[in-house]
C-alpha positions in Angstrom: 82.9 84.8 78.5 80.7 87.6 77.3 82.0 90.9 76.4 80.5 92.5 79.6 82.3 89.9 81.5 85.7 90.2 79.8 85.3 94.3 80.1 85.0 93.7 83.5 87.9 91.1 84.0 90.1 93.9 82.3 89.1 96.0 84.4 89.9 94.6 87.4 92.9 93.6 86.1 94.0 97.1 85.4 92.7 98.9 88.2 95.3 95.9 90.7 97.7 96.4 88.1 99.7 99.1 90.0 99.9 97.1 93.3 100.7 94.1 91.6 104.0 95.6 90.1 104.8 97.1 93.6 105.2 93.6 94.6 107.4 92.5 91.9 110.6 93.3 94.4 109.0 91.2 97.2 108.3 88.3 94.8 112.0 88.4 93.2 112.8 88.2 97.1 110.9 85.2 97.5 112.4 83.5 95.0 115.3 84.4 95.8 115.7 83.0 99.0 113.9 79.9 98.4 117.2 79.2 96.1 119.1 80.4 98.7 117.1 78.0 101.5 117.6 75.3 98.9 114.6 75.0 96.9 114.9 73.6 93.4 113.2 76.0 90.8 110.4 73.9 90.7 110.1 73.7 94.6 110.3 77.1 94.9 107.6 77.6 91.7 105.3 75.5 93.9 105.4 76.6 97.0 104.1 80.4 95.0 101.4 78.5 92.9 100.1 76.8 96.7 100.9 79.4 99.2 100.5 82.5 97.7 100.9 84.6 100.8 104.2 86.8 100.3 105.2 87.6 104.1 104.7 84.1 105.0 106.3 82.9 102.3 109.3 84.6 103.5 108.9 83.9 107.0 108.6 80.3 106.2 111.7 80.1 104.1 114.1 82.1 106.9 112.7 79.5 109.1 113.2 76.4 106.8 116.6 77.8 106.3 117.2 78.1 110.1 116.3 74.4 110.6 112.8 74.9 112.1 110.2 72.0 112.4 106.8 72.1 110.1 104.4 72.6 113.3 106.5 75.6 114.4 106.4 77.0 110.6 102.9 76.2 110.1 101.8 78.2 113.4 104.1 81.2 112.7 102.5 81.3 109.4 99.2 81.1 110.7 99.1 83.8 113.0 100.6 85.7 110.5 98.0 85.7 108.1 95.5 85.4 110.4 93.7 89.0 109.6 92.4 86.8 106.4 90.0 85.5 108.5 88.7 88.7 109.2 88.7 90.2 105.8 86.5 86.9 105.1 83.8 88.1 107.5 84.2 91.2 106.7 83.8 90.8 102.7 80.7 88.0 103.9 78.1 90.4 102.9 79.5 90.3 99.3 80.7 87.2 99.2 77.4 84.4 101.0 75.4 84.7 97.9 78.4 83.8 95.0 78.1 80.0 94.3 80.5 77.8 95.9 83.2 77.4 93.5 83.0 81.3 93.8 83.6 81.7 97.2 86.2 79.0 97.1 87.9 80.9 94.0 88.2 84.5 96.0 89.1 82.6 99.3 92.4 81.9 97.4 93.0 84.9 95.7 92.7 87.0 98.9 95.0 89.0 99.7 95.9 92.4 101.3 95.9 93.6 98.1 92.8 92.6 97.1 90.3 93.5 99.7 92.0 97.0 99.9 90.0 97.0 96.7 87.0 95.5 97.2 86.1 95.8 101.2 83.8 99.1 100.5 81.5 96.8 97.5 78.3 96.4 98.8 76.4 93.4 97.1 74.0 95.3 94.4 77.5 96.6 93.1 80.3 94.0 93.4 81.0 92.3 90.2 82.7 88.9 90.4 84.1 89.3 87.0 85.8 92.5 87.9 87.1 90.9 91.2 88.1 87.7 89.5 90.4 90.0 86.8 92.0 91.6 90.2 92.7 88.6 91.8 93.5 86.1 89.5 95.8 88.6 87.3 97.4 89.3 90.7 98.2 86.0 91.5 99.6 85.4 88.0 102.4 87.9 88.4 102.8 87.4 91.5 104.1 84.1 90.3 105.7 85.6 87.6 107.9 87.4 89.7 108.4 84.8 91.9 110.0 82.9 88.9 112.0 85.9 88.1 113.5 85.6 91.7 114.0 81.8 90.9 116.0 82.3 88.2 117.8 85.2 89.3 119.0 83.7 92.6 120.8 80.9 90.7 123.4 83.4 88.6 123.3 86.5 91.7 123.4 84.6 95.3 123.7 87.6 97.0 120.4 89.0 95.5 118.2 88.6 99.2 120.6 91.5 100.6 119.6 94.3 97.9 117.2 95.6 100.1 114.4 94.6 98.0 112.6 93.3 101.5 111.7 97.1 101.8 109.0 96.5 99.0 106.8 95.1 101.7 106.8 97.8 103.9 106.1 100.4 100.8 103.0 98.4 99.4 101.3 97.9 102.9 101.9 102.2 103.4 100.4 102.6 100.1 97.7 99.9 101.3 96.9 101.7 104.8 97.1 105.5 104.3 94.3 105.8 101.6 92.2 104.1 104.5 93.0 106.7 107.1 89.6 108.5 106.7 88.4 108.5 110.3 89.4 108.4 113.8 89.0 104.8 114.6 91.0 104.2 111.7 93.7 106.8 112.7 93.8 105.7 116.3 94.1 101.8 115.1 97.2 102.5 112.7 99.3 104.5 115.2 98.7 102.1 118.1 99.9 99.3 115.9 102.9 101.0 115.0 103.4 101.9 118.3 103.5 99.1 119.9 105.3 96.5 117.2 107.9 99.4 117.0 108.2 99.2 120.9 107.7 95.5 121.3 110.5 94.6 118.5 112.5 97.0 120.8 112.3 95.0 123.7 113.0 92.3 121.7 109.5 90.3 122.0 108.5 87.4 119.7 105.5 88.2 118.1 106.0 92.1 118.1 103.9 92.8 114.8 100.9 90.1 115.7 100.5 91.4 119.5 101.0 95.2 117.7 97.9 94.3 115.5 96.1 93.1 118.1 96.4 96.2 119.6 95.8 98.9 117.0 92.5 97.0 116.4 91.0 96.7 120.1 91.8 100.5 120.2 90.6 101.2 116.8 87.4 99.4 118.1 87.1 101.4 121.2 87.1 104.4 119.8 84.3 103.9 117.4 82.2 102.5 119.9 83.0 105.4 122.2 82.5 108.0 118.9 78.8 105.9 118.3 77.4 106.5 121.9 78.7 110.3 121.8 76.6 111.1 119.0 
């Protein structure tokens, strides 16, 4: 690696650096309940090194732990994660012309996090390097922390009910409020938390999915509608 390149993987590195310790809660929680589901250390290790995906990490193991099957865990967790598919097409511009093993690479290491970083680049100015250092150092102590949990959850049982879960909600406010810069972005937000927050009311499974789904067919409407009044 050059010194151009490894100035730029620091880089990266640093400027992730302060969401990646706001997760450190919600990866001790992971770990944490995977002991607590009854994952071994290394079980729990693994399912981090291979999922990497926090909230459906802990969706999956509150559903392992309540018995449920492997199609019913593998469809909650897909719609869950499902906006990764469009911070993929979104992030296309940037990312068609890396080679393969490139795209493959940042396909991984995609997360929330990471294209709240990286989903204004436009290709003359996204460095890999740089992107690599963000993702890649993420994913380390992500996996870090998840061991911390591990470990932790064998000597303090009661370590899930610290409140730590609240983590999550913190590091997608500090994810989505710097992004408020418009209308259509305003109007997407509030309908989302409208709706989830009324949906879960009523009790309705899939409250945060159908509350997405939401914000973003309003958030759409009103840039169309802001496009054809100007």
């Amino acid at each position: 690696m050059t010194a151009s390149r490894r100035r730029a993987f620091l880089q990266g590195a640093w400027q992730i650096m302060p969401l990646s310790l706001a997760c450190a809660p919600w990866g001790i929680l992971v770990g944490a309940l995977a002991i607590e589901t009854g994952l071994s250390v290394l079980e729990g290790q693994a399912f981090s090194l291979l999922v990497f995906a926090g909230a459906a990490q802990l969706v999956a193991l509150g559903m392992l732990k309540a018995g449920a099957g492997l199609a019913a865990i593998l469809l909650t967790s897909l719609l869950l994660t499902s906006q990764h598919l469009l911070y993929g097409l979104h992030m296309r511009r940037v990312l068609a012309p890396q080679p393969l093993p490139w795209r493959l690479g940042f396909g991984f290491l995609l997360t929330d996090e990471f294209f709240a970083l990286n989903h204004a680049e436009q290709p003359a100015g996204f460095d890999r390097w740089r992107a690599l250092g963000m993702g890649l150092s993420f994913y380390l102590l992500w996996n870090l922390f998840t061991l911390a949990g591990l470990l932790l959850g064998r000597v303090l049982p009661s370590l899930g009910a610290l409140g730590l879960d609240f983590s999550i909600a913190a590091t997608f406010i500090a994810l989505v409020v710097p992004l408020m810069r418009d209308l259509a972005t305003v109007a997407c937000v509030l309908t989302a938390l409208l709706v989830s927050v009324w949906l879960h009311h009523l009790q309705w499974q899939g409250a945060l999915v159908l509350g997405g789904l939401a914000g973003m067919s309003v958030g759409f409407l009103v840039r169309r509608l802001r496009e054809r009044l100007q």
